[in-house]
N, C-alpha and C positions, 0 to 999 in steps of 0.2 A: 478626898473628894470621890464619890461614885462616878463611874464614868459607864456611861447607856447608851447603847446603836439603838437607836429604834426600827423594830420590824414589822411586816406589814400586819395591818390591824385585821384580825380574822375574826368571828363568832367566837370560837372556839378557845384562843388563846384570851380572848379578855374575859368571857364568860366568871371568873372569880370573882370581877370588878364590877358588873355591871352586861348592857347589850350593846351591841354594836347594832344603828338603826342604820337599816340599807334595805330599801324597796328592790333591789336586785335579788337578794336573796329570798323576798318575803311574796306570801299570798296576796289575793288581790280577789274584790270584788268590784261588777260594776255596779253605779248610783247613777241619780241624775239623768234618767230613760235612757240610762247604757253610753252616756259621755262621759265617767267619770270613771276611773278605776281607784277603789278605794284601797289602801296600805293599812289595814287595821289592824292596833292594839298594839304597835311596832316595840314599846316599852312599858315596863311599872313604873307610874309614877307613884311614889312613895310619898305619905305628907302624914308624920306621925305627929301626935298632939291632939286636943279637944280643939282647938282652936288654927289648926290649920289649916291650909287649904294652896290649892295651883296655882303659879303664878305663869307665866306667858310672856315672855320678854323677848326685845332684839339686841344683842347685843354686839357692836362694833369694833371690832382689833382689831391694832397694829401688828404688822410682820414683825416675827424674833430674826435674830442676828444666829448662824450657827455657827461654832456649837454654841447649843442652848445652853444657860447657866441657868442654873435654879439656887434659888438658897432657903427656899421650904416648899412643902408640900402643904394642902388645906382638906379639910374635908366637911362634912356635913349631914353631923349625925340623926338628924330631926327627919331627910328625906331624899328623895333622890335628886340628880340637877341631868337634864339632859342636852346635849346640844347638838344639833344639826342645822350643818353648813347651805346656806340659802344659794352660792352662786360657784358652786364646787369647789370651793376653799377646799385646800389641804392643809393640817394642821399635827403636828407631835401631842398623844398623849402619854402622861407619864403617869401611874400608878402603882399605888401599894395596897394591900390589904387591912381592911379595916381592925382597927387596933387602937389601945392607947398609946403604945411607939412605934416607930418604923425602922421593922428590920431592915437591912439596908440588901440584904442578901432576897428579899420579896418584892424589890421596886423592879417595874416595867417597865419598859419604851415602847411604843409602837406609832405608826406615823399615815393616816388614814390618806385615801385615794383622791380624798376630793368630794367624793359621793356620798362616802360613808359620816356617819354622826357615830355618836353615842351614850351613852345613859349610866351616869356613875350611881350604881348602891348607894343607898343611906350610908355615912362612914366609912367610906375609899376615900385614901389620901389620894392625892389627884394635884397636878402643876395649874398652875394658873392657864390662861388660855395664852395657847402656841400657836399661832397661825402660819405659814410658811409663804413667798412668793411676793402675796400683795394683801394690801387691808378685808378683811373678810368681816360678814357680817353672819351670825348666827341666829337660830331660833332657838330658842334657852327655854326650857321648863324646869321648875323648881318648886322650893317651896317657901310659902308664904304665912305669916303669923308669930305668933307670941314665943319668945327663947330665944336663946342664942343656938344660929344654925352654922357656924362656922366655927373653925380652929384651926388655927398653923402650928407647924412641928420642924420647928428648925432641919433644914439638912442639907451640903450641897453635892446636889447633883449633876453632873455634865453630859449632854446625849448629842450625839451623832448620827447623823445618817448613815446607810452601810455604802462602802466602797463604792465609790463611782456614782452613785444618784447623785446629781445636783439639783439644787434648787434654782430655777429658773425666774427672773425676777418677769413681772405679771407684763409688762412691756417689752421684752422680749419672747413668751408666750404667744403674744399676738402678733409680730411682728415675721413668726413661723410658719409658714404655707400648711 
């Protein structure tokens, strides 16, 4: 079995896989006679095919158990799938590089703030959705149309937190001054 600490998700260290979307780090204009500050272009959304096109979804998870057990990775070679977290969900993502197999010595963990989303490349193997704490709801872009946009590749993987982080269950969170 691979066994993965997950570390904190940066631009930089995921930049192989995809962006890391975080208005903290990003430009802004305002809109809307200057009530608005817009976060523009934060990702590629990719939608290959004659007949493709964006789809805009919410999507709702369950909390994982840690350690996280995987037993494949999926990916989605037709376009890109992005997700960011609507109510500061913190979530583990795991990745590999886009391939017909997965080296095992190329898979990643990293384990975002809450704040941060992200935007998997067309064909990055990627773990199912990992949410941490409490049920979390996302904003998902994808892609939508004709093909098959998915494929799993058997693997099992185990990830970890690094020493000492806990995860905090979402009612004790609140319950913290």
């Amino acid at each position: 079995m691979l066994e993965l600490e997950a570390r904190p998700l940066t631009p930089e260290a995921f930049a192989p896989f995809g962006e890391v979307i975080d208005t903290r780090t990003s430009d802004y204009f305002h809109i809307n006679a200057g009530r608005t500050r817009r976060y523009h272009d934060l990702a590629k959304v990719e939608t290959l095919g004659e007949q493709a096109r964006a789809l805009i979804s919410i999507f709702v998870s369950q909390p994982v158990a840690l350690p996280l057990e995987l037993a494949f990775l999926e990916r989605h070679p037709q376009g890109s799938q992005a997700f960011m977290p609507l109510h500061e969900e913190r979530f583990i993502v795991v990745v590999a590089p886009s391939g017909e197999a997965i080296d095992p010595a190329e898979v990643r963990a990293f384990v975002t703030d809450g704040r941060q989303g992200v935007n998997y490349a067309a064909g990055t193997w990627h773990a199912i959705q990992s949410v941490l704490e409490r049920e979390g709801e996302f904003l998902v872009v994808d892609r939508g149309g004709e093909g098959n946009n998915c494929d799993e590749h058997p693997i099992d993987i185990r990830v970890t937190l690094p020493q000492g982080e806990a995860v905090t269950p979402h009612s004790e969170q609140e319950a913290t001054p």
